[in-house]
N, C-alpha and C positions, 0 to 999 in steps of 0.2 A: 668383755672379751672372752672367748668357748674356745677350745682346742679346733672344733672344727670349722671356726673361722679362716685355720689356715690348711684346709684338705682341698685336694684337688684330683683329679684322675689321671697318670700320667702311664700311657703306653709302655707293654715292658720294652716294644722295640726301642725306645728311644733312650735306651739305657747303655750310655757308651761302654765296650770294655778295652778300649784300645784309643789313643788319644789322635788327634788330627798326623799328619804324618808330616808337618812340621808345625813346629809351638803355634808361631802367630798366622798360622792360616785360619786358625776354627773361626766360627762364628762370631761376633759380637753384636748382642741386642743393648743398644745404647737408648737411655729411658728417661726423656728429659723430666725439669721439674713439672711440667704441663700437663704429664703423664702422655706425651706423644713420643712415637716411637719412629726409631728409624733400625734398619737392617746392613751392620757394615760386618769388616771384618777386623777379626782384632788388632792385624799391623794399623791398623788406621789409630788407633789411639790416641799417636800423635799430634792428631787432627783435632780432639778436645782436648789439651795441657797447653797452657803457654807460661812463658818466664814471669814472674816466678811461681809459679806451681810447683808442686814438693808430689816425689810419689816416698811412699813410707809402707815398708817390705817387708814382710816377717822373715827373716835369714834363718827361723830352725830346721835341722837336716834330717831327715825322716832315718831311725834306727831302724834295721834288717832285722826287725822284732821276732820273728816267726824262726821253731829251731823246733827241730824236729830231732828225737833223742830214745833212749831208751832208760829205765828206774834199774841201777844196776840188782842181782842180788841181793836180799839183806841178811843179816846178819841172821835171822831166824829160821832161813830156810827157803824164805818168799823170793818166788822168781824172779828174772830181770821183767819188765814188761815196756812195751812200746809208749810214747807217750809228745803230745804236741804243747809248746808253750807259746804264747805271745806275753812278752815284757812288755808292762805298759808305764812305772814309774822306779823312777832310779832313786833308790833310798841312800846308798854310801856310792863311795868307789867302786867296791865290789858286791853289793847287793842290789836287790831287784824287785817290785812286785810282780808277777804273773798274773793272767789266767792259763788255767792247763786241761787240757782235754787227755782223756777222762780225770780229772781230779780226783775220785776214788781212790784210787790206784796209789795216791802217793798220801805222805805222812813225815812228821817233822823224822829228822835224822836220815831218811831215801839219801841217798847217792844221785847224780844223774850226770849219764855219760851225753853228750849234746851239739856233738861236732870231732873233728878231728882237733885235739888238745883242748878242749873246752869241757869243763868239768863244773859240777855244783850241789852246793848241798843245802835239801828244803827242811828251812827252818821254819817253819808252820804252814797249816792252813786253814782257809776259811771259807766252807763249801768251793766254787771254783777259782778261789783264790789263791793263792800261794807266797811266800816269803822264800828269794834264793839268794844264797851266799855264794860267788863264785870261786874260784881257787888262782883267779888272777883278779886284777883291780886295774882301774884309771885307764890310761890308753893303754897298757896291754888286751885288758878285754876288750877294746872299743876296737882292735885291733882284728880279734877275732870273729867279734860278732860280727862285723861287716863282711868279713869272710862265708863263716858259716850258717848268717844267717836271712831269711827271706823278707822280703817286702810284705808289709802287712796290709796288703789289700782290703779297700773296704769288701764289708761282706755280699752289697748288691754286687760286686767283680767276683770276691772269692767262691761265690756258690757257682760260677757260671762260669768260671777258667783255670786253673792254678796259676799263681807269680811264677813268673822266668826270669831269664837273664834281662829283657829287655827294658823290664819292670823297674829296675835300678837304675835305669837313668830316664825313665820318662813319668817315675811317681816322685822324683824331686826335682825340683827348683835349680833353677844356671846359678843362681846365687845363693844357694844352699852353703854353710857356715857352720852350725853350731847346733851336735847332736843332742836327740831328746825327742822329737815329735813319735809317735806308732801312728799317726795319718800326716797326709801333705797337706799343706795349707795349699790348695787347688788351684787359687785364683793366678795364683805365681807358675803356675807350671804351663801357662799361655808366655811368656815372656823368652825369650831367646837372647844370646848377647847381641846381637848385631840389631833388635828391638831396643834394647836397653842404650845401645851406645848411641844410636840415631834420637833417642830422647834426650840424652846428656847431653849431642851436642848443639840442639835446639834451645838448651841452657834449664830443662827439667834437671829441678836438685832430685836427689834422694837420702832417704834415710832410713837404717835399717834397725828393726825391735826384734825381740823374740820373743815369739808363744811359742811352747813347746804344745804341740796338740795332744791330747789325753783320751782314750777312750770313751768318756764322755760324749765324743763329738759323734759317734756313732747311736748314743740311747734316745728311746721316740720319747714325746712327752704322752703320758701317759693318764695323767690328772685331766678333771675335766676342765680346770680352771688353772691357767696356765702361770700364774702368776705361784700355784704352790710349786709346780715344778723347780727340783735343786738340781743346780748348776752342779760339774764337777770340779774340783778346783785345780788351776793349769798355771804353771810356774811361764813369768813372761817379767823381760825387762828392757827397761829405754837407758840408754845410758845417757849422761848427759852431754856431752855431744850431739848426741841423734836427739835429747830434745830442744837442745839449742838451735840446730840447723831448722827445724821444725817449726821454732817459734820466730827463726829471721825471715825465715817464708812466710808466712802470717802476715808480720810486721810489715812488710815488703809490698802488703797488698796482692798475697798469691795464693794459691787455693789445694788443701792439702787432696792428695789422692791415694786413698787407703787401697793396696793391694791384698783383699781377704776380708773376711769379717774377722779373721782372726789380730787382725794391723789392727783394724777397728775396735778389736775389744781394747785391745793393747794400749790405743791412744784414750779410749774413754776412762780405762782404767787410773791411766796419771795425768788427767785432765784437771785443775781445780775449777772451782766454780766460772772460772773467769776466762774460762779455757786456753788457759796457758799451762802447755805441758812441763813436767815435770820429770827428771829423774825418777826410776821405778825400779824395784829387784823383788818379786816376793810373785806369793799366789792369787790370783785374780778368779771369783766367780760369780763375775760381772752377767748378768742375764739380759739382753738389749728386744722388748717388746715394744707395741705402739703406745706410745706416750712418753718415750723415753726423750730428752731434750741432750741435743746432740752438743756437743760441744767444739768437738774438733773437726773429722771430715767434711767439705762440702763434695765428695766425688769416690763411690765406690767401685772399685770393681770385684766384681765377685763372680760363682760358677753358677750353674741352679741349681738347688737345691732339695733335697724331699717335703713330698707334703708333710705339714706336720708338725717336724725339725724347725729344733733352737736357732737355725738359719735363719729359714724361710719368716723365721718370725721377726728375726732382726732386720732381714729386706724391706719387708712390710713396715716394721719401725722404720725406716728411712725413707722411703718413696711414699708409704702409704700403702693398707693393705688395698685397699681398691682397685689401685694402680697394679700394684704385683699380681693381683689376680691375672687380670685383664691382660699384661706383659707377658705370663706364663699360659696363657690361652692362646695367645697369637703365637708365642716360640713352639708349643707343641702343635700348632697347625700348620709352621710350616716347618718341622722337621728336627727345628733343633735338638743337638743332642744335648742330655743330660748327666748329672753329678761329675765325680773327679774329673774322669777324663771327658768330658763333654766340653761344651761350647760357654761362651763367658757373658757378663751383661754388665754394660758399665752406666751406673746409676748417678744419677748426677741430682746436686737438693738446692734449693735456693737459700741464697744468704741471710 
């Protein structure tokens, strides 16, 4: 297995920055275990789940990570200066890590003014990294930050539009829950409630985990042997409940349906040998290539994803790289769009 097992050449037209102009209209390329393909759209979903099938959702709610501010004065003389951060993991109540552009610029004891009422102060750094201490904590900051701060666009979107208002409700999830992600688990932002409630009452259970997504999900693999590639590690949990419901649908003879790869790490991650899920609370950096032995989903749905990417590599673990090829040759010849806000492919594995 070579990194460029998983490269492919994909037009930059075809690089959505705006999502369908309602959730379940986009595309869906649905990819049997046969590797044959058919061409629907995503309300039809409902068309492969029956009772008791289980869909299993990541509920984390994307943070308004992006805050753009200015290094007040310091104490030395040194001017205020302009300055952009993205928070990508929550160390306390009121602390934070960053990246921050320019990073130079700043140094442990900075001030940083970051919104209206939103104050901070940087306790270290490490080249573009950063440690901030905020001067409010818990839901008061969580309070603010959604106020004053931006949607963190992936970078194939952010180099080619700035985030708007509109971006906040079409880069998360109808059943977005439980802050923490700085990207959307994508595969979920095809779902609408009146999708959701039309599978509920076809008697589709669900059940919801959380992966908080992490930076991470943005770096290329860069090794030429993809198995040294390190995961980032990304805080995700099942409660037991959601893995109870999970395991009466199994039991039941039904067929789980991961919304994301990130549900999917989620379930592999509290899988035991036996693939009966388990209770989960902790960090996961779970790496899903081919040869990896599936334990839990027989049905993914997911977005497309870049060449390359710890994704595209885990598609290929479940379908088979062959087949993904071949799938993403036909989606880019006729049109579909691609990453977040693109069109979706729902992958189906035999038992």
């Amino acid at each position: 297995m070579k990194r460029q097992d998983f490269d492919f050449v994909l037009p930059e037209g075809l690089i959505a920055l705006r999502p369908a102009p309602e959730r379940e209209a986009a595309r869906l390329l649905v990819v049997h275990p046969d590797g044959s393909l058919e061409h629907r759209k995503f309300r039809d979903l409902a068309d492969y789940l029956s009772p008791p099938d289980i869909l299993v959702v990541n509920d984390s709610r994307v943070l308004p990570a992006q805050l753009l501010g200015v290094r007040l004065p310091r104490q030395d003389g040194g001017p205020s200066a302009g300055i952009a951060l993205t928070l990508h993991t929550r160390l306390d109540p009121d602390r934070y890590r960053a990246f921050a552009k320019p990073a130079r610029r700043l140094r442990a004891g900075d001030r940083l003014a970051l919104g209206e009422g939103l104050t901070a102060l940087v306790e270290g750094r490490s080249e573009a990294e950063i440690s901030l201490k905020f001067d409010l904590a818990g839901a008061a900051l969580d309070r603010l930050l959604e106020r004053e701060g931006y949607m963190p666009l992936p970078p194939y979107i952010a180099s080619r539009r700035p985030a708007d208002v509109q971006d906040r409700t079409d880069y998360q999830t109808v059943y977005a829950d439980r802050s923490g992600s700085v990207a959307a688990p994508t595969a979920g932002l095809h779902f609408s409630d009146v999708l959701l409630d039309r599978l509920a009452q076809r008697g589709i259970g669900r059940a919801d985990v959380t992966l908080h997504v992490g930076p991470g999900t943005f770096l290329p693999v860069t090794v030429e042997d993809p198995a040294q590639h390190k995961m980032h590690p990304e805080w995700a949990e099942i409660s037991s409940a959601a893995a109870a419901r999970v395991n009466a649908a199994r039991r039941a003879g039904g067929r789980i349906a991961a919304v994301g790869t990130t549900a999917l790490r989620t379930l592999e991650s509290a899988a035991g040998p036996d693939g009966e899920v388990r209770a989960f609370q902790g960090e996961t950096d779970i790496f899903i290539t081919p040869g990896h032995v599936f334990r839990t989903a027989e049905l993914l749905v997911t977005n497309f994803h870049l060449p390359g990417s710890t994704l595209f590599m885990l598609v290929c673990a479940f379908s088979g790289t062959a087949v993904m090829q071949r799938a993403y040759a036909e989606a880019i010849a006729s049109g579909y769009r691609f990453y977040s806000y693109g069109d979706a492919c729902l992958l189906l594995r035999a038992r």
